[in-house]
Every structure is written in C-alpha cells, then in structure tokens.
C-alpha positions in Angstrom: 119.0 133.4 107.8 117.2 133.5 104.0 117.4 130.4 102.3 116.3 130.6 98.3 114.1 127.8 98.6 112.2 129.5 95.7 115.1 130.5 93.3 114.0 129.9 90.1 110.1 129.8 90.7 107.7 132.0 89.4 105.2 132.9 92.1 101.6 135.0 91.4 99.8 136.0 94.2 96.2 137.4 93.7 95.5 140.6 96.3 99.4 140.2 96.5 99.8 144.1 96.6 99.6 144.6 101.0 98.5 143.0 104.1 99.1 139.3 104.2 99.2 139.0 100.0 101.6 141.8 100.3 104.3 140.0 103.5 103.7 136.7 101.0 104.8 138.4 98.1 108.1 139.7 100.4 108.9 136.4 101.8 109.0 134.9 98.2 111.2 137.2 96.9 114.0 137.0 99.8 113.6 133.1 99.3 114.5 133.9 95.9 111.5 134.0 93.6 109.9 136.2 90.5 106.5 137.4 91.8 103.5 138.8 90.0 101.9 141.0 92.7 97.6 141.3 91.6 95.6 143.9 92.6 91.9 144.7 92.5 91.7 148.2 92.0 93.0 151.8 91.7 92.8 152.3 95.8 95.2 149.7 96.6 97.6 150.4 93.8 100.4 152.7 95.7 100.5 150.0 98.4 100.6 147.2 95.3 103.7 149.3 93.7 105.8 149.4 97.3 105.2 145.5 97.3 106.5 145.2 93.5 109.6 147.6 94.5 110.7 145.2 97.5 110.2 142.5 95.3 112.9 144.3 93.2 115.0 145.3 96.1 115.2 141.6 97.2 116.5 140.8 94.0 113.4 139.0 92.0 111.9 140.4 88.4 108.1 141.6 89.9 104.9 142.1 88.0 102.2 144.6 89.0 99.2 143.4 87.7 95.0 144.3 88.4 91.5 143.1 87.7 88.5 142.1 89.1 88.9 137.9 89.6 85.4 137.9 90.0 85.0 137.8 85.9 86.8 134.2 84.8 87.9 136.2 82.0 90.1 138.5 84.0 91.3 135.5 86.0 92.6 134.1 82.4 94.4 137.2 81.3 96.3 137.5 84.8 98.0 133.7 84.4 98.3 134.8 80.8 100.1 138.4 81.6 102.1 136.6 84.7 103.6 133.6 81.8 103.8 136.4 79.4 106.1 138.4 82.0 108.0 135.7 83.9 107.3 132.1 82.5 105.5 129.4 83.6 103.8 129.8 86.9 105.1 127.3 89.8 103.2 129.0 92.6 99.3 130.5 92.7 98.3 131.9 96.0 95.4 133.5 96.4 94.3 135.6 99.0 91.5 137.9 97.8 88.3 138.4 99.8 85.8 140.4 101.0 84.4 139.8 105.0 81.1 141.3 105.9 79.6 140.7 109.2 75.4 141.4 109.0 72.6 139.4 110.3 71.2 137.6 107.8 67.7 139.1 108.2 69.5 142.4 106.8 71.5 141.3 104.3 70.0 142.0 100.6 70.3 139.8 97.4 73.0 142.4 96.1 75.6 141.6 99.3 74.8 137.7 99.2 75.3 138.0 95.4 78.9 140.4 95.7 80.3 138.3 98.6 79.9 134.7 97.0 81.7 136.5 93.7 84.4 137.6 95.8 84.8 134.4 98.1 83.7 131.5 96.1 83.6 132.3 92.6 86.9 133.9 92.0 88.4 131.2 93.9 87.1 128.6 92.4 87.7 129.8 88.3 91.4 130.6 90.3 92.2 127.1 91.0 90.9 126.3 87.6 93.3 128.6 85.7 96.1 127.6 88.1 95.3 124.0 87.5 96.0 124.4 83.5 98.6 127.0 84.1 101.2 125.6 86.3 104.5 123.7 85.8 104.1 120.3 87.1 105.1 119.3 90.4 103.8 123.4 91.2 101.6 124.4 94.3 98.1 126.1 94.4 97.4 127.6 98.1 94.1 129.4 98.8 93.5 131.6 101.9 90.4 131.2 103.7 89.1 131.2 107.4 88.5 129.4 110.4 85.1 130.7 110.9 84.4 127.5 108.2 85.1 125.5 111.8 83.2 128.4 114.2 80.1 128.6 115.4 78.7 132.2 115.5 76.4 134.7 114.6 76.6 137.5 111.8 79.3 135.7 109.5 76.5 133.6 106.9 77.6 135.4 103.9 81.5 135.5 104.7 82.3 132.0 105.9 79.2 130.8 103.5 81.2 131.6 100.7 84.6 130.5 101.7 83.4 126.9 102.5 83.0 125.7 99.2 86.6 126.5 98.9 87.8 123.4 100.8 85.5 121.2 98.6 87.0 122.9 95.4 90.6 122.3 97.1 89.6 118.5 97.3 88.4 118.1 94.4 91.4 120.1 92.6 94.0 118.2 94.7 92.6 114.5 93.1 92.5 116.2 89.6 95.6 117.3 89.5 97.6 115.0 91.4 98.7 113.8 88.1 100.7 116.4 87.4 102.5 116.8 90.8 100.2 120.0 92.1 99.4 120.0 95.4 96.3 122.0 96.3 95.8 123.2 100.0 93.7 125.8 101.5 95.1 128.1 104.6 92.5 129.2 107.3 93.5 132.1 109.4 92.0 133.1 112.4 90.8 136.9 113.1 93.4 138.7 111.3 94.7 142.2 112.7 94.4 143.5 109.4 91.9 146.5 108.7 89.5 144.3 107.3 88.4 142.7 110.5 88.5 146.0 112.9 86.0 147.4 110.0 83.3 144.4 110.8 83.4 144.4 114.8 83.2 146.3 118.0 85.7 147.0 120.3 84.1 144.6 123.1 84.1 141.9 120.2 87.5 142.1 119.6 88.5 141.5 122.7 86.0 138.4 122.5 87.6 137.4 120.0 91.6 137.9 121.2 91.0 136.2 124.4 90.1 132.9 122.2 93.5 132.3 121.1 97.3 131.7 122.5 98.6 135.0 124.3 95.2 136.5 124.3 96.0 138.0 120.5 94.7 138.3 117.1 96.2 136.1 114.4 98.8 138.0 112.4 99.7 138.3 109.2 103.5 137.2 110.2 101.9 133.9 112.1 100.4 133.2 108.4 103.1 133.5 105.9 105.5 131.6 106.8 102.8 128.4 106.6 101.9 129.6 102.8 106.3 129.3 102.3 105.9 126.2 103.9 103.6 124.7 101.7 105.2 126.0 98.7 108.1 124.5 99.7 108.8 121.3 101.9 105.4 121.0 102.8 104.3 119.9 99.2 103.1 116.5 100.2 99.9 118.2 101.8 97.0 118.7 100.3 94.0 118.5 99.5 93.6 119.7 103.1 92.3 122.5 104.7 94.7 123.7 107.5 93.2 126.1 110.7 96.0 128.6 111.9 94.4 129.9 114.6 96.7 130.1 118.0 93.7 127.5 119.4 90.6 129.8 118.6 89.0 127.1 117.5 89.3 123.6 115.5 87.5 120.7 113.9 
C-alpha cells in the first residue's frame, strides 16, 4: 500500500534519470512528491525522459533537467531551474558517480583528476547548494559506498573520492542543524547495476556476491526504500554515514 508521505515536497534528485536515481525518483512520486529528475548527458537522456513520464503517470509535476555537477556553476543553475519549476526544494539526493577499478601504478593524473570531480567535488558544492536552497526542516541524502569500510585492491581512486563525503556530511549536518536539515550519506554495497559488471570479472563477482546475505549483489530495490526512509521518518539521523550492504562488510 502507497502512503503520500511526500505530498507536497519538492524532491531533486541529481543522476535521477535511471538505475537507483531513476527507482528514487519513482518511489517519490507514488509517495506523492514533485521531482526534478537531473541528468548528465545526452546518452542517458531517453532513459531520464521515461523517469520524468512515470513521475507524471504517478501523479507529481516532473522536471527533466542536465549538466555536468562537476562545474559549481551548473550545480547552482540546477537548484535554481528546480525552484524556478516546482518551488522550494525539501529533498536533495544525489546519486551521481563514476566507479573505476585500476591499480594505482596505472592510473594517470587525468583519471585521478576526473574521478575526484565526479565523486568528491560535485558532492561536496551539492550539499552546499542544497544547504542554502532547502526549506527548513528539509533533508540532504548523498549516495556513496561501502568500499569507504573495505579493504581491497584496485578501488584508490573510487572509494578515495567518496570518503570525503562522510566528512562533508558531518560537517554539513552541524551547519545546518539550525535550520532543521538533516544530512546523511547512504553506502551501498556492489550494486547490480551496469556500472559495477563494467569494472570486474566474472570470477570477481562471484567474490564479491558470496560476501553478502543470500549470496547476492546489493540491489537497487534494497536501496531506495532507505533514501524514502530518511526523507521521511528517519529525519532524526544524520550526520551519519549508513552501510547497506546485506553484511558484506561494516565498520
């Protein structure tokens, strides 16, 4: 059964156009929410524009909206285009990222450089925005990944530049506590999403399924619903970092 515990709210989700950005952009609009559905670029647009017409289907106004979030500027002209469209934001998620797995003997200035851009930077001029954007009492919720609590080979660049999100989240939660935000950070384990099967081999990723409940990747369905969680009842968090992992691995 749908509840609308987001009627009302206004809801942007960065990379909101398919995989996990795309099923939390779904979920909010069946709980009853406007969404501004982000995308980066032209080859994820078609799947961006069947988010933004299930969005509609459910019942919400929708956005589409694009940009590189690695330029702050961008990042201020999508909260601006989102208030401009729907009102004041309640609800930032972001979900962009890039995952390369290279040893880090092979890995150039150019991929260190485009990776911390993509993970860190973006993120971190994201919560920034968000933080002067939102509505009091609203909710910022980054997605990272639980290879900031792994220990493994081949990841430096990808879980190097998502670990400065749970200090940014920290720090962001204290700042804006004033204003009732609550900032939180969501750390899946290996998605089955076509960005993972892209970085390993097939012997790997049964490694890697037979380190979790049910001998299974984390899916994008085990993920959203935490995300609706904490932009709803679970407000009262944050500041923290939370590992959804089926037990792959913890702290």
């Amino acid at each position: 059964m749908i509840t609308r515990t987001l009627a009302g709210k206004n809801v942007l989700i960065a990379g909101g156009g398919k995989n996990l950005g795309g099923l939390i952009a779904r979920q909010a609009a069946e709980a009853g929410a406007n969404v501004a559905v982000h995308y980066n670029s032209e080859s994820s647009r078609a799947e961006a524009e069947e988010t933004v017409a299930a969005v509609t289907a459910a019942g919400g106004k929708a956005l589409l909206l694009s940009g590189d979030l690695t330029v702050p500027a961008n990042i201020e002209k999508l909260f601006a285009d989102t208030v401009a469209g729907l009102g004041s934001v309640d609800i930032a998620v972001n979900t962009v990222g890039r995952v390369l797995r290279k040893p880090i003997a092979e890995t150039s200035e150019e991929e260190y450089d485009a990776m911390f851009d993509i993970n860190s930077k973006a993120a971190y001029f994201f919560i920034k925005e968000a933080g002067g954007q939102l509505a009091d009492d609203g909710k910022i919720i980054t997605i990272v990944t639980s290879l900031l609590a792994a220990f493994t080979d081949g990841y430096s660049t990808y879980a190097g530049g998502k670990s400065p999100v749970e200090h940014f989240t920290r720090a962001a939660a204290k700042e804006f506590a004033p204003r009732g935000i609550s900032v939180t950070a969501v750390a899946p384990g290996p998605m089955d999403t076509p960005f993972f099967y892209g970085q390993e081999t097939p012997e790997r990723v049964e490694f890697h399924k037979s380190q979790a409940m049910g001998g299974q990747l984390t899916k994008i369905e085990d993920i959203a619903p935490i995300v609706s969680f904490l932009a709803t009842d679970g407000w009262w968090i944050t500041g923290q970092t939370i590992l959804a992992n089926g037990g792959y691995t913890t702290r």
